[in-house]
TORKOL-4160 file (C-alpha; in steps of 0.2 Angstrom, whole numbers, padded with zeros to 4 digits, m for minus):
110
<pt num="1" X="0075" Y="m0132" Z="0017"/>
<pt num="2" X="0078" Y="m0125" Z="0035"/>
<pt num="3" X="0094" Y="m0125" Z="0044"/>
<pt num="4" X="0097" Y="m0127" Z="0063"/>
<pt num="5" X="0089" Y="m0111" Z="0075"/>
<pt num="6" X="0096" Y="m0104" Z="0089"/>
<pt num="7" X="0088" Y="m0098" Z="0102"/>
<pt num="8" X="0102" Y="m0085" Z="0108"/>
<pt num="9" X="0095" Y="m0092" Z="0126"/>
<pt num="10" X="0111" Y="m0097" Z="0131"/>
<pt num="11" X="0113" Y="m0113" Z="0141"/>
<pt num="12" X="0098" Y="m0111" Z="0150"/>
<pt num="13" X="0088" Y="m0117" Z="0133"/>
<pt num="14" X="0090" Y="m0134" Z="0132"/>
<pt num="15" X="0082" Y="m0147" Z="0127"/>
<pt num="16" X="0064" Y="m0139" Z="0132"/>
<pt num="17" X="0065" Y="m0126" Z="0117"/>
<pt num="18" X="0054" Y="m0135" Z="0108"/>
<pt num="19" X="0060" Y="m0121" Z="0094"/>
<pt num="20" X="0078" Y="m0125" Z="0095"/>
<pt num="21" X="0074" Y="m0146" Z="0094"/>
<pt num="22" X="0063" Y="m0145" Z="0080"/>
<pt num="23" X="0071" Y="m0155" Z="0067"/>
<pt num="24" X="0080" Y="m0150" Z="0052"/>
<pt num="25" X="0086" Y="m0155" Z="0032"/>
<pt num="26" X="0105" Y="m0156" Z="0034"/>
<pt num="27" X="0112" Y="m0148" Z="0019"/>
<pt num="28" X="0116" Y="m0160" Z="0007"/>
<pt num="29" X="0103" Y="m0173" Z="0014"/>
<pt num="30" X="0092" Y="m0178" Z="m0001"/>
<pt num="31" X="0073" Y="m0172" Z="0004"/>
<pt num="32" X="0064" Y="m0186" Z="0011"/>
<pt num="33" X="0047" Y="m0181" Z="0000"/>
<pt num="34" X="0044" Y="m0179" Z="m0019"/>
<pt num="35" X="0041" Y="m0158" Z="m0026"/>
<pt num="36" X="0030" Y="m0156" Z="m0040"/>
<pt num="37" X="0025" Y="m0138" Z="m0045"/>
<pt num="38" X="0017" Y="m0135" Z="m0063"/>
<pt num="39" X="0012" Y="m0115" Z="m0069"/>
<pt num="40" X="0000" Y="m0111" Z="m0083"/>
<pt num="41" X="0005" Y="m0092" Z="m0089"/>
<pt num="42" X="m0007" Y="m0082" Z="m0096"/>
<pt num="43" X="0003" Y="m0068" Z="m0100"/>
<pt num="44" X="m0012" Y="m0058" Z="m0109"/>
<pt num="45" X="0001" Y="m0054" Z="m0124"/>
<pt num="46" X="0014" Y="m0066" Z="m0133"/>
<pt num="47" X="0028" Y="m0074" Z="m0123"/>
<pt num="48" X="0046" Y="m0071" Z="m0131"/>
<pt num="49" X="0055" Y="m0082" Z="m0118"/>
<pt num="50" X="0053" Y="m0094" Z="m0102"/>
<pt num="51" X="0066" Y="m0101" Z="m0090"/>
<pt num="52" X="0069" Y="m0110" Z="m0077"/>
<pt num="53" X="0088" Y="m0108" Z="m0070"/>
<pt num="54" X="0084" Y="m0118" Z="m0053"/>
<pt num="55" X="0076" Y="m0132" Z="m0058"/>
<pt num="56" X="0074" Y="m0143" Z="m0075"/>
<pt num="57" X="0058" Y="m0140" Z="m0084"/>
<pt num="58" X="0046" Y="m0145" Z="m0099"/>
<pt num="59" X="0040" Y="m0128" Z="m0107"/>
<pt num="60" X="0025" Y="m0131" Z="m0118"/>
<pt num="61" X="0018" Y="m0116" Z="m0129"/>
<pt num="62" X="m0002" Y="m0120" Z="m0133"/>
<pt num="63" X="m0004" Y="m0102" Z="m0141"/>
<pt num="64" X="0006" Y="m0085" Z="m0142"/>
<pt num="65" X="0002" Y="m0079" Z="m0122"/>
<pt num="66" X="0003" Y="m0096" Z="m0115"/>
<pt num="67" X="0016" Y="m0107" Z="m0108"/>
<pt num="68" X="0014" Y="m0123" Z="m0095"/>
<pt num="69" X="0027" Y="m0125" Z="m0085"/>
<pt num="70" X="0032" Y="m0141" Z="m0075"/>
<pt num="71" X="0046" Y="m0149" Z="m0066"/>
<pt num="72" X="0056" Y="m0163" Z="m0078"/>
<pt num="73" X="0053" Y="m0180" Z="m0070"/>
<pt num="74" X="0071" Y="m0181" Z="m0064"/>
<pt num="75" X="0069" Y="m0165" Z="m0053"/>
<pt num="76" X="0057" Y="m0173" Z="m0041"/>
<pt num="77" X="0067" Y="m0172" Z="m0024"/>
<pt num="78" X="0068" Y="m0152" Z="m0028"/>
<pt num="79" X="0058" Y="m0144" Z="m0016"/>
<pt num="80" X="0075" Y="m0141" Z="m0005"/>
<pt num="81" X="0078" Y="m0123" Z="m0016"/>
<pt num="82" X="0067" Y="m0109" Z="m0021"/>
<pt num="83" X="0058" Y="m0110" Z="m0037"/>
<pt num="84" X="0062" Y="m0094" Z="m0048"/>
<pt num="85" X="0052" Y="m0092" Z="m0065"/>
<pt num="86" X="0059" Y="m0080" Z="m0077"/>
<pt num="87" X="0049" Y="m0074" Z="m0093"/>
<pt num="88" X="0048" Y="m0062" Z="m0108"/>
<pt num="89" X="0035" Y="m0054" Z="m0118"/>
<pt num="90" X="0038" Y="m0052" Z="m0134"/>
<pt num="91" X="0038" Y="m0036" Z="m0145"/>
<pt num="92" X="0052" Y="m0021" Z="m0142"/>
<pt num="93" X="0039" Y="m0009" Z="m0141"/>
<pt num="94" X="0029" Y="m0002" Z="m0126"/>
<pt num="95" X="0010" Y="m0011" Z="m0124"/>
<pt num="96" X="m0002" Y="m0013" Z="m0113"/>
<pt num="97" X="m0012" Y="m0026" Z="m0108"/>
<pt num="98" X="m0027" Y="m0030" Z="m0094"/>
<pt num="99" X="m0024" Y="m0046" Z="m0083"/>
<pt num="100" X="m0043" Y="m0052" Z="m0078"/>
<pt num="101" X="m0048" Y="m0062" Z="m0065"/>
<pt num="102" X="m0065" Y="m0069" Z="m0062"/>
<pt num="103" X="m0071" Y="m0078" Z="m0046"/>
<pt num="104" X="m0087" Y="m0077" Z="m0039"/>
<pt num="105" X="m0095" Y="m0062" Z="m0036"/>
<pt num="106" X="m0077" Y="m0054" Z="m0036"/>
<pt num="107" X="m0066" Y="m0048" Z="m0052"/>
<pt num="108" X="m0048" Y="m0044" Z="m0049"/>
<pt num="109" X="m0035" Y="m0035" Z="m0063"/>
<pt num="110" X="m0020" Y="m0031" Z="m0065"/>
């Protein structure tokens, strides 16, 4: 979502600013396209705990260090806020772990 802009131009930016005229979402408009988003976490060690406080979500857990995350159906007009994706590994102790991936002729870690 974008609010107005100024151009701090003072009256001398009128209606050529093509910046200023560029038009916006007015807050509490309801977004005139559908949002979808869906993440597949590969946490490379067990998930304790995924959530979603911006949007409604399905979690789905297919093993230990994986969840899928998509938006709940009735969330589809959502693309007006940020996304924010909060999760937990499991465990209480210190670990480590390596993040691998592979594309092409290029690996990356973390």
């Amino acid at each position: 979502m974008v609010g107005p802009r100024y151009s701090g131009g003072g009256s001398s930016s009128g209606s050529s600013d093509n910046f200023v005229n560029t038009p916006y979402l007015k807050s509490g408009n309801v977004t005139p396209y559908n949002f979808s988003i869906k993440v597949n976490l590969e946490a490379g060690m067990p998930i304790q705990n995924v959530q979603c406080e911006t949007h409604k979500t399905q979690i789905k857990y297919p093993k230990a260090s994986n969840a899928v995350i998509q938006l709940d159906p009735s969330e589809n007009k959502g693309g007006n806020r940020d996304f924010v994706l909060n999760y937990q590994l499991a465990g209480d102790k210190i670990e480590s772990g390596l993040m691998l991936y592979e594309h092409g002729d290029e690996n990356f870690f973390l």
